[in-house]
mmCIF file of the C-alpha atoms, coordinates in Angstrom:
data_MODEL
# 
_entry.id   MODEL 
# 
loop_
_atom_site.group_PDB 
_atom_site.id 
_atom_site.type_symbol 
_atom_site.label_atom_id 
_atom_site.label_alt_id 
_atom_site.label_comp_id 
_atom_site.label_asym_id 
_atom_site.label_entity_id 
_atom_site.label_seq_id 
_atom_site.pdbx_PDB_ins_code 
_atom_site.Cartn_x 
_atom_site.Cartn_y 
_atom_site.Cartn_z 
_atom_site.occupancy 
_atom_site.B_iso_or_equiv 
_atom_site.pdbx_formal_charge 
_atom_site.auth_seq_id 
_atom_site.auth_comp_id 
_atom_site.auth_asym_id 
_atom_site.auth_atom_id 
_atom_site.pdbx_PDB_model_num 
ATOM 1   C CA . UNK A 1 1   ? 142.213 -72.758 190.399 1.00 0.00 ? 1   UNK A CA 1 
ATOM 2   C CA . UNK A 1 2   ? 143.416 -74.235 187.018 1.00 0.00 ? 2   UNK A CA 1 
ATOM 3   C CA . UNK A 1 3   ? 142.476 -77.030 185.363 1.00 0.00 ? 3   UNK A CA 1 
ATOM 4   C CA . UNK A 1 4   ? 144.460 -80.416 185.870 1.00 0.00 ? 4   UNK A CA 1 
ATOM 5   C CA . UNK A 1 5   ? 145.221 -83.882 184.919 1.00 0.00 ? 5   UNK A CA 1 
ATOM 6   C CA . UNK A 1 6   ? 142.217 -83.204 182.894 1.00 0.00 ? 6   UNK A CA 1 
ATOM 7   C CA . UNK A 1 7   ? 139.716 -82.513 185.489 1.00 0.00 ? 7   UNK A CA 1 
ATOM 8   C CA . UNK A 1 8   ? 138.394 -78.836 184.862 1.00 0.00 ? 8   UNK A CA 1 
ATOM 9   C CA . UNK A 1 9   ? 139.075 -75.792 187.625 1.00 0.00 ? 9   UNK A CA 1 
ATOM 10  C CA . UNK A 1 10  ? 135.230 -76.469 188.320 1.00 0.00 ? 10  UNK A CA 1 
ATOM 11  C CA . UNK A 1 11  ? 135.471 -80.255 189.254 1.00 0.00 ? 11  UNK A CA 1 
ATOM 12  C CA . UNK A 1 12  ? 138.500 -79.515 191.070 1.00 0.00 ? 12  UNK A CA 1 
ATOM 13  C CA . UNK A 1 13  ? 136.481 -76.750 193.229 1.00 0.00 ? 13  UNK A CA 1 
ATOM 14  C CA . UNK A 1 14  ? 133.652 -79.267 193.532 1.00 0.00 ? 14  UNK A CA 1 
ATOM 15  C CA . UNK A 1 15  ? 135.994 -81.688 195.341 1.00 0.00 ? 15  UNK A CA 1 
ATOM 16  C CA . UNK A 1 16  ? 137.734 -79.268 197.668 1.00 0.00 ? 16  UNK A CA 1 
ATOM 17  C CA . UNK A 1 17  ? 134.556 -78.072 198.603 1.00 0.00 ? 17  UNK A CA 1 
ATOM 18  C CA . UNK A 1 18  ? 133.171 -82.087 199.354 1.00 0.00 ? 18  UNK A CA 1 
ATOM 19  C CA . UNK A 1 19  ? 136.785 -82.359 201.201 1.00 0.00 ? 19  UNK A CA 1 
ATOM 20  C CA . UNK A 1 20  ? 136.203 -79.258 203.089 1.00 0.00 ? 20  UNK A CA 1 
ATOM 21  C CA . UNK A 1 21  ? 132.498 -80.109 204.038 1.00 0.00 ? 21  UNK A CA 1 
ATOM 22  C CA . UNK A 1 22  ? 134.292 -84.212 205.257 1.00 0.00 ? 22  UNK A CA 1 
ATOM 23  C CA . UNK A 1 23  ? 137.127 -81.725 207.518 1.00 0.00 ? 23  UNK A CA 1 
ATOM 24  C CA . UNK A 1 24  ? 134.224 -79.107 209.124 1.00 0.00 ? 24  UNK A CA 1 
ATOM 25  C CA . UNK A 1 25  ? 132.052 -82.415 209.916 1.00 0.00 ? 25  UNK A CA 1 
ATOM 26  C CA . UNK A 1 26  ? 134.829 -84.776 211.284 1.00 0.00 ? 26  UNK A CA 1 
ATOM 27  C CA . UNK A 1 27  ? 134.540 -87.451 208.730 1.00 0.00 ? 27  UNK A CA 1 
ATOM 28  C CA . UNK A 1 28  ? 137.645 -87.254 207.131 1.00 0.00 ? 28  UNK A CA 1 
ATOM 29  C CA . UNK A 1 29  ? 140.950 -85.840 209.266 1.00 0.00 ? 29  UNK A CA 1 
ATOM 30  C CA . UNK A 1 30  ? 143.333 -83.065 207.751 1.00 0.00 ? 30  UNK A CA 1 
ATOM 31  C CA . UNK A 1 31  ? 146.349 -83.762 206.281 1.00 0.00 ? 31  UNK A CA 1 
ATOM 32  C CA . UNK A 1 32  ? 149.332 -83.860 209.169 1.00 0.00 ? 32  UNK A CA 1 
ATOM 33  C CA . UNK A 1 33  ? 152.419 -85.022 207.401 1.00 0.00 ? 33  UNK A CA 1 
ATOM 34  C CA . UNK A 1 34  ? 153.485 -84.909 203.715 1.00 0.00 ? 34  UNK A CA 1 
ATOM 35  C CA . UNK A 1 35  ? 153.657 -88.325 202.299 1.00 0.00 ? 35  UNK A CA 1 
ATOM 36  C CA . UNK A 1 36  ? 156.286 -87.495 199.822 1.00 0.00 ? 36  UNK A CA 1 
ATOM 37  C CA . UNK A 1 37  ? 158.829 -85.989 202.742 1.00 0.00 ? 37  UNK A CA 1 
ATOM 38  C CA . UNK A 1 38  ? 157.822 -86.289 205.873 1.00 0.00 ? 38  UNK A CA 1 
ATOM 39  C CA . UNK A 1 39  ? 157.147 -82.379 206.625 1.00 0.00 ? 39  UNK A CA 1 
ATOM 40  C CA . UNK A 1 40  ? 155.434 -81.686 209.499 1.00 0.00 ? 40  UNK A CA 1 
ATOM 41  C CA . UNK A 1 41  ? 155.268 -78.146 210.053 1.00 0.00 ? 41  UNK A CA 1 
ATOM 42  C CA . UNK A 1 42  ? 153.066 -75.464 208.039 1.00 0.00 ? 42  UNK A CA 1 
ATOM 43  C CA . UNK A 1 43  ? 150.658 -75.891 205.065 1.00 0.00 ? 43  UNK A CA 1 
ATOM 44  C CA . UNK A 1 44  ? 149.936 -79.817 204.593 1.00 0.00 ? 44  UNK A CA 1 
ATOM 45  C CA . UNK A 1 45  ? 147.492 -79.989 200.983 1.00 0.00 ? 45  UNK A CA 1 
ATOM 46  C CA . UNK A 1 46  ? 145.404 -83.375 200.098 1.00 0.00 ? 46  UNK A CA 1 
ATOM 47  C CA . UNK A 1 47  ? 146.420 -83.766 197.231 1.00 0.00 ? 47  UNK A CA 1 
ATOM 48  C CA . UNK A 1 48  ? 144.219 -85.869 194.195 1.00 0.00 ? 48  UNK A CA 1 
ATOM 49  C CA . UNK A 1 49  ? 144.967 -87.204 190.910 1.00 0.00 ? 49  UNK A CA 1 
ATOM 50  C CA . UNK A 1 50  ? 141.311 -88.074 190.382 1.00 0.00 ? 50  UNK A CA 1 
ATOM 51  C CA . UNK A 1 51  ? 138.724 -85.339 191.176 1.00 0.00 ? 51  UNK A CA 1 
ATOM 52  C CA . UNK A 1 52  ? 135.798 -87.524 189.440 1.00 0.00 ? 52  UNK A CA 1 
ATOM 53  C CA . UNK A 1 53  ? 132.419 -88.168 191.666 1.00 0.00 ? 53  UNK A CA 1 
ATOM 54  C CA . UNK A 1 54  ? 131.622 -89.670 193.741 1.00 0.00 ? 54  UNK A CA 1 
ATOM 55  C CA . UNK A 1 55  ? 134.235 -88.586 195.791 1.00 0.00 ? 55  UNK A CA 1 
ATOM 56  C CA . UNK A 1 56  ? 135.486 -90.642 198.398 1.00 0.00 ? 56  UNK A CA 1 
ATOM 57  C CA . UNK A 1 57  ? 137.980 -90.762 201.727 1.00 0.00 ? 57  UNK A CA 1 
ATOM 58  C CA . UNK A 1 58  ? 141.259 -92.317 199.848 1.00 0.00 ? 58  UNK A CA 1 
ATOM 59  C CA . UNK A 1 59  ? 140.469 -90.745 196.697 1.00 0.00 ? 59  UNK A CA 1 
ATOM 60  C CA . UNK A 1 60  ? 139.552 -87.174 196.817 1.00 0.00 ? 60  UNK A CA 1 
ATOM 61  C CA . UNK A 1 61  ? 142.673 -86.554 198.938 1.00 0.00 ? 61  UNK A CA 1 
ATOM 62  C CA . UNK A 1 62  ? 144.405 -89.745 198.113 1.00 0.00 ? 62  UNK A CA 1 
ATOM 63  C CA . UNK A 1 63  ? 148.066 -87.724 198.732 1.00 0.00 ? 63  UNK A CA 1 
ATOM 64  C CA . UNK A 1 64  ? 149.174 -85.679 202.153 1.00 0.00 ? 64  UNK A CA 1 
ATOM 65  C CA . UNK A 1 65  ? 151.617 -83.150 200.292 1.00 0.00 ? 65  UNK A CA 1 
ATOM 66  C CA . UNK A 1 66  ? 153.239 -80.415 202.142 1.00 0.00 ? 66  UNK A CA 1 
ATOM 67  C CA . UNK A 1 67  ? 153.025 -77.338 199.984 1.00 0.00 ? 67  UNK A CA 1 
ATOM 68  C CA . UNK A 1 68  ? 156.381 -77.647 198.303 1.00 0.00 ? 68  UNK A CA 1 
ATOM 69  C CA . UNK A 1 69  ? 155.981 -81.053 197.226 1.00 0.00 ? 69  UNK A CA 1 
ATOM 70  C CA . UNK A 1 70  ? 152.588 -80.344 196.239 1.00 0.00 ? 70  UNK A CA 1 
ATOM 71  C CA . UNK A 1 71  ? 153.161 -77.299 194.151 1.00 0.00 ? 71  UNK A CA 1 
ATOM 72  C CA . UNK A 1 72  ? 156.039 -79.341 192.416 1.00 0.00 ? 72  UNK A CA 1 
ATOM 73  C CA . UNK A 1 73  ? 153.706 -82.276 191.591 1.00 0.00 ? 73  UNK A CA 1 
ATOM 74  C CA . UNK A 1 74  ? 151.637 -79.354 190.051 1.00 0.00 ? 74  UNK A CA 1 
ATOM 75  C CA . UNK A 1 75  ? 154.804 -77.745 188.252 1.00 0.00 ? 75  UNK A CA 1 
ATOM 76  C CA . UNK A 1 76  ? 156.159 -80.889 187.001 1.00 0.00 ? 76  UNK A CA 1 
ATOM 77  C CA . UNK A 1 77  ? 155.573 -80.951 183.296 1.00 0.00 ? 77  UNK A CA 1 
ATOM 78  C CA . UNK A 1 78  ? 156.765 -77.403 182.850 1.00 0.00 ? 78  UNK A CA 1 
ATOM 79  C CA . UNK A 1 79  ? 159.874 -77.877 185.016 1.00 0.00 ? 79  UNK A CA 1 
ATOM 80  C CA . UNK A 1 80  ? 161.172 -81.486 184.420 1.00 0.00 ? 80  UNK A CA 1 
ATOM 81  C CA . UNK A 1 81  ? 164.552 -80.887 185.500 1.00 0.00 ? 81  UNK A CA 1 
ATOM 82  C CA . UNK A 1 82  ? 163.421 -79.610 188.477 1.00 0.00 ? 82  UNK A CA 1 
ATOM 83  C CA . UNK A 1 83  ? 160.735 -82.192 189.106 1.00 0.00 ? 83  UNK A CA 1 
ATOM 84  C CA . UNK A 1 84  ? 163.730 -84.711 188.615 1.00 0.00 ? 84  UNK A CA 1 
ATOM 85  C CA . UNK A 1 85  ? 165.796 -83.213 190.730 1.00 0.00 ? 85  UNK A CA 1 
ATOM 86  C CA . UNK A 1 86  ? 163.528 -82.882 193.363 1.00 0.00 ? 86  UNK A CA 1 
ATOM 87  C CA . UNK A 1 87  ? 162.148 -85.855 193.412 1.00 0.00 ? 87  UNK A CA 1 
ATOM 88  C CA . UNK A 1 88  ? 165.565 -87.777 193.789 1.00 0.00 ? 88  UNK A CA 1 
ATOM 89  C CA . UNK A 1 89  ? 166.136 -85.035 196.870 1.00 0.00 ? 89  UNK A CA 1 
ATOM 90  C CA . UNK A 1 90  ? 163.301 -86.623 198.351 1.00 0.00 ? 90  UNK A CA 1 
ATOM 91  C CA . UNK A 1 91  ? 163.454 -90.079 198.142 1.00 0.00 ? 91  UNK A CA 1 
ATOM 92  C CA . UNK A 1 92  ? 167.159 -89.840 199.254 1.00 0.00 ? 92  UNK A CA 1 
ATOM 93  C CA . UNK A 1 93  ? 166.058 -88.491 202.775 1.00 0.00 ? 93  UNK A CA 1 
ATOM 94  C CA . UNK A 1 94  ? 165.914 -84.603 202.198 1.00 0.00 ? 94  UNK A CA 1 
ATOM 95  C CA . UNK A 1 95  ? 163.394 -81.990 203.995 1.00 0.00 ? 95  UNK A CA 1 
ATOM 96  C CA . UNK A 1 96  ? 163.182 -79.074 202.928 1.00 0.00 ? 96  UNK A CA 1 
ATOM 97  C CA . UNK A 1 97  ? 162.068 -75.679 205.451 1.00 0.00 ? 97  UNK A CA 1 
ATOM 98  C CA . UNK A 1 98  ? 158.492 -75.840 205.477 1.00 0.00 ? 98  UNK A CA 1 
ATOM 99  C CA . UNK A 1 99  ? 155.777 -72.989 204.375 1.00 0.00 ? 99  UNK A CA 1 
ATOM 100 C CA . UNK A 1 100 ? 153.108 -71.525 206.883 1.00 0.00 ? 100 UNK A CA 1 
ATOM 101 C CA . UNK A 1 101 ? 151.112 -70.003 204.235 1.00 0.00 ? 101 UNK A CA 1 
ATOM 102 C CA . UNK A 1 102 ? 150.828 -70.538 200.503 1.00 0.00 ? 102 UNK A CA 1 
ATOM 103 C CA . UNK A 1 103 ? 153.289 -68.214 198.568 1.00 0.00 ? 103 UNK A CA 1 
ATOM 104 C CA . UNK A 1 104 ? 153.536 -69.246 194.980 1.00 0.00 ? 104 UNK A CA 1 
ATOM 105 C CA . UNK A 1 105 ? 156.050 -66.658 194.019 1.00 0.00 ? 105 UNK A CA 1 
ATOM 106 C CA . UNK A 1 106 ? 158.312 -67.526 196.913 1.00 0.00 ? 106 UNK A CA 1 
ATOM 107 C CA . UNK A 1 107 ? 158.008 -71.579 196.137 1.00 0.00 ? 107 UNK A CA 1 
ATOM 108 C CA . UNK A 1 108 ? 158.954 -70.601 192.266 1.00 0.00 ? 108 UNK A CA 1 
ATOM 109 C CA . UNK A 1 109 ? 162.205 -67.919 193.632 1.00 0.00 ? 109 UNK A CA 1 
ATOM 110 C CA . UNK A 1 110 ? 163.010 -71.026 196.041 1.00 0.00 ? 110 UNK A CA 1 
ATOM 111 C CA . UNK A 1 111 ? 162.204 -73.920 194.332 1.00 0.00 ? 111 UNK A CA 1 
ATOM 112 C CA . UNK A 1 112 ? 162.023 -73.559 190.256 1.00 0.00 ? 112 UNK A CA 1 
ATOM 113 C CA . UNK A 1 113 ? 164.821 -70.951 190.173 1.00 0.00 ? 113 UNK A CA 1 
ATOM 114 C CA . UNK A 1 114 ? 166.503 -71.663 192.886 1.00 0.00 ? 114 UNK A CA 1 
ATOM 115 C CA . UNK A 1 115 ? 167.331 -74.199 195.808 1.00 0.00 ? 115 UNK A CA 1 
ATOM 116 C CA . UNK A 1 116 ? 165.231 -74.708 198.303 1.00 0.00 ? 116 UNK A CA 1 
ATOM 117 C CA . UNK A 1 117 ? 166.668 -74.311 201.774 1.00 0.00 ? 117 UNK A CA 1 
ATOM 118 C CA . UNK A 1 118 ? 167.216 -77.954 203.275 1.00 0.00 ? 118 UNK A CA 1 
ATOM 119 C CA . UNK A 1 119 ? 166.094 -78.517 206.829 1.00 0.00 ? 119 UNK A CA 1 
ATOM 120 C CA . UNK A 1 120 ? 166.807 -82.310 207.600 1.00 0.00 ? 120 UNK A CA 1 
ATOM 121 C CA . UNK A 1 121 ? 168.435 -85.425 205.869 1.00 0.00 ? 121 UNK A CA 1 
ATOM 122 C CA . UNK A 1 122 ? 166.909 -88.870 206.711 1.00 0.00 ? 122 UNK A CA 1 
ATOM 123 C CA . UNK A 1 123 ? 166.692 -92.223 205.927 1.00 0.00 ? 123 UNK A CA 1 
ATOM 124 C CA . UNK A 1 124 ? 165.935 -92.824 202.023 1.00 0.00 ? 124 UNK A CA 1 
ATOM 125 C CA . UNK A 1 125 ? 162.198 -93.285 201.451 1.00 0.00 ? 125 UNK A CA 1 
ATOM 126 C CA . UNK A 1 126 ? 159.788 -94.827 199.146 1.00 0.00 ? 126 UNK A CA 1 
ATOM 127 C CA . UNK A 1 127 ? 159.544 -92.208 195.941 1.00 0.00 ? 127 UNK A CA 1 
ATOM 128 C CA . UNK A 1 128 ? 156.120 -91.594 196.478 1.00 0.00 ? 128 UNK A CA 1 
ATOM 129 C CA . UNK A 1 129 ? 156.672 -88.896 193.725 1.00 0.00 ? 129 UNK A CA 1 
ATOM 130 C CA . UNK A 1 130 ? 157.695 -90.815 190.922 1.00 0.00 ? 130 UNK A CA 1 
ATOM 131 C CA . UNK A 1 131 ? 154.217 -92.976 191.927 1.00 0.00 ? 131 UNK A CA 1 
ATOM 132 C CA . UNK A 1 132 ? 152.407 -89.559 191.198 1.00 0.00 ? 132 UNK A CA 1 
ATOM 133 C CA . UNK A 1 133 ? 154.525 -89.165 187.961 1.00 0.00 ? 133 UNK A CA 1 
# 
């Protein structure tokens, strides 16, 4: 894991670890749905832009990001374009076809060379990716 947002890979660890010890002990629930899109199939990530202690239900995993969205939040200040793009995709309704296990080099072909394959267009939604940015 690299670091992020500041926080080193080692802090970032530390609070997947507390996250996965919350999961194994039923105090905290995994993430269901993305936030950002409303995927509800494959790899759902909590996603944090604050790994400081103490860590805490809210905060640790304040965002429910499918792995798309979530590896673009990750990706967005090398790929702005992109991250533009795919936020406005988003908040205009679009889904895109979901992961079942984390592939970085097939998100980058799909996503930050290419399109990602769209699975459903909804209702607009809040941009809860331009709250991240």
């Amino acid at each position: 894991m690299k670091s992020y947002n500041g926080y080193t890979a080692a802090q970032r660890n530390k609070a997947q670890a507390w996250l996965n010890s919350q999961w194994r002990a039923g105090k905290l629930t995994k993430p269901t749905v993305c936030h950002a899109c409303g995927q509800d199939q494959g790899v759902i990530d909590a996603h944090a832009e604050d790994y400081s202690e103490p860590f805490a239900a809210g905060k640790t995993d304040q965002y429910h990001l499918c792995f798309q969205c979530h590896m673009m939040v990750h990706c967005r200040f090398r790929n702005l374009d992109k991250w533009r793009w795919y936020k406005e995709a988003v908040a205009d309704g679009m889904t895109f076809e979901p992961y079942f296990k984390r592939d970085f080099g097939r998100f980058s072909r799909d996503t930050l060379v290419g399109t990602p394959k769209m699975v459903a267009f909804g209702q607009p939604r809040v941009d809860l990716l331009g709250k991240i940015a």
